[in-house]
C-alpha positions as CSV (number, residue, x, y, z in Angstrom):
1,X,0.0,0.0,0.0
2,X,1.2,3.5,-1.0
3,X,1.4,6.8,0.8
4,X,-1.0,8.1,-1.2
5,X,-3.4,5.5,0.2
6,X,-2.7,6.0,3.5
7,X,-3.3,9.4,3.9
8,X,-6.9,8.7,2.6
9,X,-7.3,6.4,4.7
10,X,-6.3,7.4,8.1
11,X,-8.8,9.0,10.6
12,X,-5.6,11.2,11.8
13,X,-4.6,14.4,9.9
14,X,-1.4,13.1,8.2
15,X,1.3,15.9,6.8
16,X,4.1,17.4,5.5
17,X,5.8,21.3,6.3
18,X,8.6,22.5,4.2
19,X,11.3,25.0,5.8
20,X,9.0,27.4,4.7
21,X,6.3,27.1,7.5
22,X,4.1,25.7,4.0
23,X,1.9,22.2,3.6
24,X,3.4,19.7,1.1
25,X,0.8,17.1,1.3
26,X,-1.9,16.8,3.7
27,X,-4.4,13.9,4.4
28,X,-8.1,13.6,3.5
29,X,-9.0,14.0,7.1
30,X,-8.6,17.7,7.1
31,X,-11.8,18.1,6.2
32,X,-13.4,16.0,9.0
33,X,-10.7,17.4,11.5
34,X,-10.9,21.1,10.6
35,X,-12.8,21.4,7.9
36,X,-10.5,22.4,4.9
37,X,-10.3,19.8,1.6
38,X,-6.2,19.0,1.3
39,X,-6.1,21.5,-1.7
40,X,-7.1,24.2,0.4
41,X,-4.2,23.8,2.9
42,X,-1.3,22.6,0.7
43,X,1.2,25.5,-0.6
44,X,0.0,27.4,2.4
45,X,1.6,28.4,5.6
46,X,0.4,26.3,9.0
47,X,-0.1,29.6,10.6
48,X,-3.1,30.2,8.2
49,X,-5.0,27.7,10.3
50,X,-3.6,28.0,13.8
51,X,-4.9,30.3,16.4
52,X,-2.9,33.6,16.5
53,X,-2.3,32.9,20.6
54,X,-0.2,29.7,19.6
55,X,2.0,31.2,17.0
56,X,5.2,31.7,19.3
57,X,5.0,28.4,20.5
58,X,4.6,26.8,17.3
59,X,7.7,29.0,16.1
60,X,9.6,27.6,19.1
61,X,9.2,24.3,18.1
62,X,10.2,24.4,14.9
63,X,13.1,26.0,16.1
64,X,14.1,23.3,18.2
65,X,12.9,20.5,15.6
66,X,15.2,22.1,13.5
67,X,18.2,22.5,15.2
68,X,18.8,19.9,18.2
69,X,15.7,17.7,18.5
70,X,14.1,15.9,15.3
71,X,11.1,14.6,17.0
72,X,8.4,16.3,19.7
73,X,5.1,15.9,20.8
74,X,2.6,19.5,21.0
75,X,-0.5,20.6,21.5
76,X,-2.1,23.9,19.3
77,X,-5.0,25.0,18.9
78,X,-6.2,25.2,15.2
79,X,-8.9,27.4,13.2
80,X,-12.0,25.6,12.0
81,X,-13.2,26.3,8.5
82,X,-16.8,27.7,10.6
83,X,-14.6,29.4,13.3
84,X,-14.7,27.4,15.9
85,X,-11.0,26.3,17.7
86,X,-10.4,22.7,17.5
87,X,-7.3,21.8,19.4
88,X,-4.7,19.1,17.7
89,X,-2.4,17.2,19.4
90,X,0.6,16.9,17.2
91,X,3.4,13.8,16.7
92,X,6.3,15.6,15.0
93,X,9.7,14.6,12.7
94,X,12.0,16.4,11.0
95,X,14.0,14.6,8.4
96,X,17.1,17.1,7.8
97,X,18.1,15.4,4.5
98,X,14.5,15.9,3.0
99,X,14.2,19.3,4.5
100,X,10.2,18.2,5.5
101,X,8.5,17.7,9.1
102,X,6.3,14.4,9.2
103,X,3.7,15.4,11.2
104,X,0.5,13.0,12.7
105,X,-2.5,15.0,14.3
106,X,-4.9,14.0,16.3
107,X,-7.9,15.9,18.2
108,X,-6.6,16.9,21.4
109,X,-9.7,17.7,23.3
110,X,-8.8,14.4,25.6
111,X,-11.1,16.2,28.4
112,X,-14.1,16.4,25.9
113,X,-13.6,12.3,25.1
114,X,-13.1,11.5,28.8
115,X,-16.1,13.0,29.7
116,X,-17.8,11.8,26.7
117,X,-16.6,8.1,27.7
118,X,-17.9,8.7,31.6
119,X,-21.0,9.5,30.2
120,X,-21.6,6.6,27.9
121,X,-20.7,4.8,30.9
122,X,-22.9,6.4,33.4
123,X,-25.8,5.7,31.1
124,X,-24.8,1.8,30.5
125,X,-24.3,1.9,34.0
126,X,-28.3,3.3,34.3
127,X,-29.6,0.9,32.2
128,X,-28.3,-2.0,34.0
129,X,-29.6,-0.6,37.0
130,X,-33.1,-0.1,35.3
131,X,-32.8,-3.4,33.7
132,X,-32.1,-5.3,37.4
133,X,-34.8,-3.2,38.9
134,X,-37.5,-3.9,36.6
135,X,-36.8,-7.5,36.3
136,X,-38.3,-10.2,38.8
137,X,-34.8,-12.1,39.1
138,X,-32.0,-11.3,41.4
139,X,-29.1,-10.7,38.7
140,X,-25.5,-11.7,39.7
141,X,-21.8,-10.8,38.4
142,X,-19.3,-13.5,39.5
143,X,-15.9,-13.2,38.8
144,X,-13.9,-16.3,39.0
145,X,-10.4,-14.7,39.1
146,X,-11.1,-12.5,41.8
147,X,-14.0,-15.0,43.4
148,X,-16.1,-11.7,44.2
149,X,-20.0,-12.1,43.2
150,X,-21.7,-8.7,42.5
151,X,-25.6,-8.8,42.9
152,X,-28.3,-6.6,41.2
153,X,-31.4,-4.7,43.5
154,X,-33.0,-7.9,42.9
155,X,-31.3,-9.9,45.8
156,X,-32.5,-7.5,48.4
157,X,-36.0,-6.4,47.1
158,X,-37.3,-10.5,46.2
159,X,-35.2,-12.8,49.0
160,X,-34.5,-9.3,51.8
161,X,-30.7,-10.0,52.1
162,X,-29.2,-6.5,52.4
163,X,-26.6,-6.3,49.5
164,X,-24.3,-4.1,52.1
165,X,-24.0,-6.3,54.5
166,X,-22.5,-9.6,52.5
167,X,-19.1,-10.1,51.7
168,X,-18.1,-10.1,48.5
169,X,-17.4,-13.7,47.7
170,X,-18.9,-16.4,46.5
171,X,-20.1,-17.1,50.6
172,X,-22.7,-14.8,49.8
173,X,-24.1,-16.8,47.8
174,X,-24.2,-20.6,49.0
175,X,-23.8,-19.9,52.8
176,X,-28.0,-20.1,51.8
177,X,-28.6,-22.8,49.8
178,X,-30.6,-25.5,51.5
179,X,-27.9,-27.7,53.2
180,X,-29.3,-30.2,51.4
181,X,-29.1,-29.0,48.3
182,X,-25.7,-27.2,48.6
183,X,-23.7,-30.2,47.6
184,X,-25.4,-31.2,44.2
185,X,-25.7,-27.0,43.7
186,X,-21.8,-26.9,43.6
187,X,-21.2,-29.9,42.1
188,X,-22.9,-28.8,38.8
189,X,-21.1,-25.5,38.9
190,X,-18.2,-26.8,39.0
191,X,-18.8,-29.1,36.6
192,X,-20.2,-26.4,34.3
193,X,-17.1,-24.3,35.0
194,X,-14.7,-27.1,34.3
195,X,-16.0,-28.4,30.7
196,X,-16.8,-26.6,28.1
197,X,-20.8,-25.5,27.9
198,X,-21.6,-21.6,28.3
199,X,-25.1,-22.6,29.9
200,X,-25.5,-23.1,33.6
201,X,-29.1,-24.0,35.1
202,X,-30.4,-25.7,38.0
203,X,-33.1,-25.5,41.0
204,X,-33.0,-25.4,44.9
205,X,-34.2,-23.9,47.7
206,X,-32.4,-20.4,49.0
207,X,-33.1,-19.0,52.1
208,X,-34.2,-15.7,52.7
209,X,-33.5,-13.2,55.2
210,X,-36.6,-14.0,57.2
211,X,-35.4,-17.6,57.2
212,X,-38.0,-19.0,54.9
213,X,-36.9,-20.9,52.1
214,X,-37.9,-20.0,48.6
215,X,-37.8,-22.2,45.5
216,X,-35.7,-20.8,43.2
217,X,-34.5,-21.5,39.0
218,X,-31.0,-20.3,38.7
219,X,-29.4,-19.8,35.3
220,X,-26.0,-18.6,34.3
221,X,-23.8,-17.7,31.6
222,X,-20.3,-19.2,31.3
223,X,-17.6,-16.4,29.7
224,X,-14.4,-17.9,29.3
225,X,-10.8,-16.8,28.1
226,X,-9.2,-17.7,24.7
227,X,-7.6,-20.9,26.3
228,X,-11.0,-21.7,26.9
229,X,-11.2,-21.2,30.4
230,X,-13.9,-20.3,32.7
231,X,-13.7,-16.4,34.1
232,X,-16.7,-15.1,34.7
233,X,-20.4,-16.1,34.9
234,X,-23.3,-13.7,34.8
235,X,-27.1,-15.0,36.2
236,X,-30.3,-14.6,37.7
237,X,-31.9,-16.4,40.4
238,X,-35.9,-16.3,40.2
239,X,-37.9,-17.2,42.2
240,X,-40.9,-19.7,42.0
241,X,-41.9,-20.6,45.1
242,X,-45.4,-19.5,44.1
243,X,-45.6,-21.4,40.9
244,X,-44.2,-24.6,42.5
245,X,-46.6,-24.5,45.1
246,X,-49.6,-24.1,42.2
247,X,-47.9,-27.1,40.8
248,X,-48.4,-29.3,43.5
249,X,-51.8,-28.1,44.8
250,X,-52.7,-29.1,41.5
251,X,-50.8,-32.4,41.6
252,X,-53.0,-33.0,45.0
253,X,-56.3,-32.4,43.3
254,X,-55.1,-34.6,40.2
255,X,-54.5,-37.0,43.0
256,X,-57.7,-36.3,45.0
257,X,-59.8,-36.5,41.9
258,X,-58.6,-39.6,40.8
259,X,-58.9,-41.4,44.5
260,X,-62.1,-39.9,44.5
261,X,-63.0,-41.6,41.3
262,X,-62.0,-45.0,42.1
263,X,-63.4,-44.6,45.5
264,X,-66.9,-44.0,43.3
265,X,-66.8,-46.6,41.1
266,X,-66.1,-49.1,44.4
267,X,-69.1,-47.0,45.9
268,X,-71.2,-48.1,43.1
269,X,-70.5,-51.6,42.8
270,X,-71.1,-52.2,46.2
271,X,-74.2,-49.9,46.2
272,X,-75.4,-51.8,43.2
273,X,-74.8,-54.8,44.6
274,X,-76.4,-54.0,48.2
275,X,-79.8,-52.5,46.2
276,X,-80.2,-55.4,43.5
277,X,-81.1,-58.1,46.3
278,X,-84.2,-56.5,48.0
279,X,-85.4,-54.8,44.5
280,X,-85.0,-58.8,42.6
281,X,-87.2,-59.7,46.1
282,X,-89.6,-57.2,45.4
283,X,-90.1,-58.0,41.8
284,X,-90.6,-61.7,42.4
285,X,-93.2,-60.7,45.4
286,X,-95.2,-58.7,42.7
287,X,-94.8,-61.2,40.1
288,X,-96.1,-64.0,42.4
289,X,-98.6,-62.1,43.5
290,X,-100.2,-61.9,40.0
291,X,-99.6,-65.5,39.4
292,X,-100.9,-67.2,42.7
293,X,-104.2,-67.3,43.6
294,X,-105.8,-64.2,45.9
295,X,-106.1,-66.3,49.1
296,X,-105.7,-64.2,52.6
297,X,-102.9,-66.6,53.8
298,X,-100.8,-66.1,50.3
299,X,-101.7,-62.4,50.8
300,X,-100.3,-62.3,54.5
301,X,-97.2,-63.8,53.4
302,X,-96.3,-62.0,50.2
303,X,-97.1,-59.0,52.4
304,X,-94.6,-59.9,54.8
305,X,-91.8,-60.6,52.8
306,X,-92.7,-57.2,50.9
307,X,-91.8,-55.3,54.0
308,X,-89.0,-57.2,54.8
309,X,-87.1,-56.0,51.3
310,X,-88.3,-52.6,51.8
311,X,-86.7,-52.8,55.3
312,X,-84.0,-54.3,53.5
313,X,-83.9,-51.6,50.6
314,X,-84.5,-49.1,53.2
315,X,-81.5,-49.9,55.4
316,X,-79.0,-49.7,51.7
317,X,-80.6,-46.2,51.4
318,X,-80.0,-45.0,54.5
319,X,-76.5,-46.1,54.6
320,X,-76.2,-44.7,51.0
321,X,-77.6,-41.1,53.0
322,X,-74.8,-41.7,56.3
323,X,-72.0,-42.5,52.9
324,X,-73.0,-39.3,51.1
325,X,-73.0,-37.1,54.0
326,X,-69.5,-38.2,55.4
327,X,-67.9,-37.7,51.7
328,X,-69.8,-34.2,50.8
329,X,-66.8,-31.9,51.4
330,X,-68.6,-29.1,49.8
331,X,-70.9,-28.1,52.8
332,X,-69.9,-25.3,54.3
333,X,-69.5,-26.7,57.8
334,X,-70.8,-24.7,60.9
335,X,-68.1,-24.8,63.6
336,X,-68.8,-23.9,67.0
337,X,-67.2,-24.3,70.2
338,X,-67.8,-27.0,72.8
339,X,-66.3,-29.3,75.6
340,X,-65.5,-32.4,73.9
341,X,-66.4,-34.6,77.4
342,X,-70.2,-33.7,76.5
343,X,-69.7,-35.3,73.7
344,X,-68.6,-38.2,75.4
345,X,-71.1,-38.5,78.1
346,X,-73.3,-37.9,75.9
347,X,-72.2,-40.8,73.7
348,X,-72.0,-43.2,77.0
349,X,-75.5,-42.3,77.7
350,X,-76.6,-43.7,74.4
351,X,-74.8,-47.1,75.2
352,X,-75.3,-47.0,78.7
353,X,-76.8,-50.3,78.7
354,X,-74.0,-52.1,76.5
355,X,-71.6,-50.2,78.8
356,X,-72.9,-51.9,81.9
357,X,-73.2,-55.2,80.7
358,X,-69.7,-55.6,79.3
359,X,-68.9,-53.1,82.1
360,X,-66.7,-50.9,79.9
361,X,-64.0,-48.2,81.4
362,X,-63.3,-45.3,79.6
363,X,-61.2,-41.7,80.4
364,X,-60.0,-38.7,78.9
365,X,-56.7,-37.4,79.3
366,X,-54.8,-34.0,77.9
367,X,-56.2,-31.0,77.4
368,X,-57.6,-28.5,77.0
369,X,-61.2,-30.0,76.2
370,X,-63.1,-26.9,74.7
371,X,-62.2,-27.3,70.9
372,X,-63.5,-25.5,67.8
373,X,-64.8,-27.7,64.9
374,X,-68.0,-29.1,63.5
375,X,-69.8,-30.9,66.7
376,X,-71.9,-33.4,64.8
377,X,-69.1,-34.9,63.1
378,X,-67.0,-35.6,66.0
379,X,-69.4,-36.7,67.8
380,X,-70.1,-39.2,64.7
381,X,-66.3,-40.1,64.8
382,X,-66.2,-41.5,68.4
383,X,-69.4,-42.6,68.3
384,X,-68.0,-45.4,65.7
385,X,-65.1,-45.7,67.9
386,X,-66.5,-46.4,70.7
387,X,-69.3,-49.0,69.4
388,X,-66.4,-50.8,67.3
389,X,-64.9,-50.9,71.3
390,X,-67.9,-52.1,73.1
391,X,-68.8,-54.4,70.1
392,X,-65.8,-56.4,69.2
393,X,-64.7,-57.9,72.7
394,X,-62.1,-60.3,74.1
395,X,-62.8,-61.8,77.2
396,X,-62.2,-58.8,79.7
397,X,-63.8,-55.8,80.1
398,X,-63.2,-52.8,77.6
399,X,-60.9,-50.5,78.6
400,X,-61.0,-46.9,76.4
401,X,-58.6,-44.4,76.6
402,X,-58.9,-40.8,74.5
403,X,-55.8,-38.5,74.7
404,X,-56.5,-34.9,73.3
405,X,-53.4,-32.6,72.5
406,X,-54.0,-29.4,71.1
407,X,-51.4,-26.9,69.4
408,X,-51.4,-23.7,68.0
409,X,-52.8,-25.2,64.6
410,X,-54.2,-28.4,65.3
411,X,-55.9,-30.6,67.8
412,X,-54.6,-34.2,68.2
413,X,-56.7,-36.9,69.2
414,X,-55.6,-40.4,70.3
415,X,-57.7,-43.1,70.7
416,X,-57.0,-46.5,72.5
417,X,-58.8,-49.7,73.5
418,X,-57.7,-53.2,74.4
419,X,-60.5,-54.9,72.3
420,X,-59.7,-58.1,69.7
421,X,-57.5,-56.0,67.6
422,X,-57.6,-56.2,63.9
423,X,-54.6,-58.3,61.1
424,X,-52.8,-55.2,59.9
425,X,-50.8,-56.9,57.9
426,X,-54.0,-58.5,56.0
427,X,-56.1,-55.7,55.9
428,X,-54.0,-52.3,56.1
429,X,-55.2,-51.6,53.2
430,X,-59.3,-52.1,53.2
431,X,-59.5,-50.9,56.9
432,X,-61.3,-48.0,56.1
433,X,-63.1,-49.5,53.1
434,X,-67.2,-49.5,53.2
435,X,-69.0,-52.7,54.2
436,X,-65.4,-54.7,55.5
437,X,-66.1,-57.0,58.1
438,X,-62.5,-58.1,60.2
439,X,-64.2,-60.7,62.9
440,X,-65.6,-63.5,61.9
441,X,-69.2,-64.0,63.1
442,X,-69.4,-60.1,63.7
443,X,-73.3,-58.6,62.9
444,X,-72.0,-54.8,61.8
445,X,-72.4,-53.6,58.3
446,X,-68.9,-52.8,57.9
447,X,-69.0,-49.3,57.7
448,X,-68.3,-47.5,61.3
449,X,-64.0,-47.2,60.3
450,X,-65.2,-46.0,56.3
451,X,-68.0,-43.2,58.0
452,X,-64.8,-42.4,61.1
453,X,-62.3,-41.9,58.1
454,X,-65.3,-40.0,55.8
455,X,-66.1,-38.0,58.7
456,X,-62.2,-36.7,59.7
457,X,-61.4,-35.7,55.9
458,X,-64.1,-33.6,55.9
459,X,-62.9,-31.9,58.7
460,X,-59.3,-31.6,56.5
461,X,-57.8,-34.1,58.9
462,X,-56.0,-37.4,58.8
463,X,-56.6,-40.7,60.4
464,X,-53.6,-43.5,60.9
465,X,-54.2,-47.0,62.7
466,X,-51.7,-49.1,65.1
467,X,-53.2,-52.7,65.5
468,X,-52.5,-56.0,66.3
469,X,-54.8,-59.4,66.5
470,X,-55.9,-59.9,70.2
471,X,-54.1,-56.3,71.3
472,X,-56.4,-53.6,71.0
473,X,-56.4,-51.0,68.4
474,X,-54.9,-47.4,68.8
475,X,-56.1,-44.8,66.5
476,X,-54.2,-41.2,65.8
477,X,-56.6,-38.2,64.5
478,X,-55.3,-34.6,63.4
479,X,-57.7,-32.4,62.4
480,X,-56.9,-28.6,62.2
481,X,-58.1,-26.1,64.3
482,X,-61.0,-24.0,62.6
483,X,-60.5,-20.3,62.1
C-alpha cells in the first residue's frame, strides 16, 4: 500500500511542512478534523489555520525540531473552517536530508472524550440498573479470578438479604442454599465451570432473610478466556416458590380426583350390589302375587316378605344417606365451640346399657377439652369408635382411653382400647373401606371405620391406625383447628 493510500485512509490528519512554514501534502481527514479539503491547505503556511495565541510556541518548536531535537510531541490550537477552535495534538519529525516535518494530528480535546466516555458509561451503567430493577430475578456478576460475586437490586427487594452487608465472595451466595441441596448445587457448577458448555441451570431452595426458604431456578452464563477457560459467569436467580406450590396443589387435586373416582366406582359396585337383592325380592313378590291365587294366607305372606325387602332396601338407602353425608366436602360446615367430654357423656348415655353389661371403662386425658370444629361430626367419629370398642370384645372388660393434644394449629386426638384387635398386615389396606367385616361372626355392616375416616377428611384431617390381632387398636386423628 502506497502513501498516497494512506493518507486517505487514516482517521488522523497526516502531513508534511517545508522550511518554509508551508503544507506539502496533507491527508483527506482535514476536512473531517478542521474542515479544509487537502487543496485548500497545501502551498499554504500552518499559521493560516492555527490560532494567533499559539503562533510563538509553534515558532519555538520548529526551532528546536530544526536544530537539536528531530522529534516532539505538542498541542495547538487550530482554526475551523466555521470558526470554531479545535485543538490538535501533534506527533512531529523532522527529516534534515529531505528538508520536510512528518507530522501526525490527532484531536486533542482528551477532556471532551473522557467526559464523553464517563458519560456513555454512566448511562450503561443506568440501564443495567433499570434493567435489574425492573426484572423479577436477582441478577448476579461473578468473577472467578477474583471470586467476588456482585448482585443486582434484585437480591435484596425479592429474598430481603441487604446487599451491604455480605461479603463479597462467593459465601454470599451458597452460605443459603438449602444444606441439602448445597452439595449437588456446587457440584454442577463446578462441573459447568470445568467443561466446556456456556449454559448453567439448575433448581433449589435459597433462604431468605426471614429464614423462609424459597424455591428458586437459577441460570448462568459461562464467559471464558481464549484458552478456553472459565472467568466469569453472569445470572439470575428467580424465584418460583409460588408457581411450584400451584404445581403441587394441582398435583393434589389430580391425585384427589382420581382417588375420588376410584373410590366412586367401588361406591357403586357395592351400592349396586347392596340395592339389587331387596329390588330382585320385590319384583318376584309382585310377580307371584299376579300369578298365585288371591287367598288371605298367600296375601299375608307375600305381604310380609314385601316389608321385609323394603326394610332391606331401606337400610341400603340410608347407609347410602350416612355415605354421602360423610364424603360431601362441599358443605360449608358450621363450627362452634364445645367441651369435647359432653360429647362423650353424651355418647356413653346412648350405650349405657352395652356399657354396663360388658362393664366398659373409659377416660380422657390431655387438654384443653373446649375445641373448635364441627360438633356433629366428632361426635359421629367416636361414636363409631367407641361402638367398634364395646362391640368387638375379648374376654375382659373394655378398657377406652382418648388423649386430646392441642397446638397452635391443630388438635390431636388419640384413641386406645384393648379390644380383639384387627390383622394389619392383612387388611391395612381395606381398613377404612365400606362394608369390610374383620371378625368372623361379627353382625355390623362394615361401615363404622369407612364413616370415622369420611367423617375426619371432611374436617381436613387425617386418620392413621396401630393394631394387632388380640391387642387392641390405637387410632391417631389430626384435624386442624378452625379459624
Amino acid at each position: 500500500m502506497d502513501l498516497n493510500k494512506l493518507l486517505k485512509l487514516s482517521g488522523d490528519l497526516i502531513c508534511t511542512v517545508d522550511a518554509h512554514d508551508r503544507y506539502v501534502e496533507v491527508s483527506d481527514a482535514s476536512y473531517a478534523i478542521l474542515g479544509y479539503l487537502p487543496a485548500e491547505m497545501c502551498g499554504k503556511s500552518y499559521k493560516e489555520f492555527l490560532s494567533p495565541s499559539d503562533f510563538e510556541v509553534a515558532e519555538e518548536v520548529v526551532e528546536l525540531l530544526m536544530s537539536s531535537q528531530p522529534n516532539t510531541q505538542i498541542q495547538l490550537r487550530h482554526l475551523h473552517k466555521n470558526g470554531t477552535i479545535v485543538p490538535l495534538f501533534w506527533s512531529v519529525h523532522w527529516d534534515d536530508e529531505d528538508q520536510l516535518m512528518y507530522c501526525i494530528a490527532r484531536n486533542g480535546n482528551i477532556t471532551a472524550q473522557t467526559e464523553a466516555m464517563r458519560s456513555s458509561l454512566e448511562e450503561s451503567n443506568k440501564r443495567y440498573q433499570y434493567v435489574t430493577k425492573a426484572t423479577s430475578d436477582a441478577i448476579w456478576d461473578w468473577n472467578l479470578v477474583d471470586r467476588t460475586i456482585y448482585w443486582g437490586e434484585g437480591l435484596e427487594t425479592i429474598f430481603g438479604h441487604k446487599i451491604s452487608d455480605l461479603p463479597q465472595g462467593a459465601d454470599s451466595w451458597t452460605r443459603f442454599i438449602h444444606p441439602e441441596d448445597a452439595k449437588y448445587v456446587l457440584q454442577s457448577i463446578k462441573t459447568a465451570c470445568g467443561g466446556k458448555e456456556t449454559n448453567w441451570k439448575e433448581e433449589y431452595r435459597y433462604r431468605k432473610a426471614d429464614g423462609n426458604y424459597a424455591d428458586v431456578v437459577d441460570r448462568g452464563f459461562v464467559i471464558r478466556d481464549e484458552k478456553g477457560k472459565a472467568i466469569r459467569m453472569v445470572g439470575a436467580m428467580h424465584d418460583i416458590s409460588e408457581r411450584k406450590k400451584g404445581l403441587n396443589e394441582m398435583k393434589q387435586i389430580t391425585e384427589d380426583l382420581f382417588k375420588r373416582n376410584r373410590e366412586l366406582h367401588e361406591f357403586g359396585y357395592i351400592i349396586s350390589h347392596n340395592l339389587r337383592s331387596p329390588v330382585a325380592n320385590i319384583k318376584g313378590i309382585a310377580s307371584l302375587m299376579q300369578i298365585e291365587p288371591d287367598t288371605p294366607e298367600h296375601l299375608q305372606q307375600y305381604l310380609t316378605n314385601l316389608n321385609s325387602s323394603i326394610a332391606n332396601l331401606d337400610d341400603v338407602i340410608i347407609d347410602l344417606s350416612k355415605i354421602l353425608s360423610a364424603k360431601n366436602r362441599s358443605v360449608d360446615l358450621q363450627m362452634e365451640k364445645f367441651d369435647i367430654r359432653d360429647v362423650i357423656d353424651l355418647i356413653c348415655k346412648e350405650f349405657s346399657e352395652k356399657i354396663l353389661q360388658c362393664d366398659a371403662h373409659l377416660t380422657i386425658s390431655g387438654g384443653p377439652f373446649t375445641l373448635r370444629s364441627n360438633k356433629a361430626y366428632i361426635h359421629s367419629i367416636l361414636h363409631n369408635l367407641i361402638s367398634n370398642s364395646i362391640t368387638f370384645l375379648l374376654d375382659r372388660p373394655p378398657v377406652i382411653s382418648i388423649h386430646l393434644l392441642q397446638t397452635d394449629n391443630s388438635v390431636y386426638i388419640t384413641y386406645n382400647d384393648n379390644g380383639c384387635g384387627i390383622d394389619m398386615v392383612r387388611y391395612r389396606s381395606d381398613v377404612f373401606k365400606p362394608y369390610q367385616r374383620f371378625h368372623p361372626g361379627s353382625k355390623g355392616k362394615g361401615l363404622g371405620l369407612f364413616l370415622v375416616k369420611g367423617y375426619i377428611e371432611a374436617l381436613n384431617g387425617s386418620v392413621n391406625i396401630d393394631s394387632e390381632p388380640g391387642q387392641g387398636v390405637t387410632y391417631m386423628i389430626s384435624i386442624p383447628k378452625a379459624e
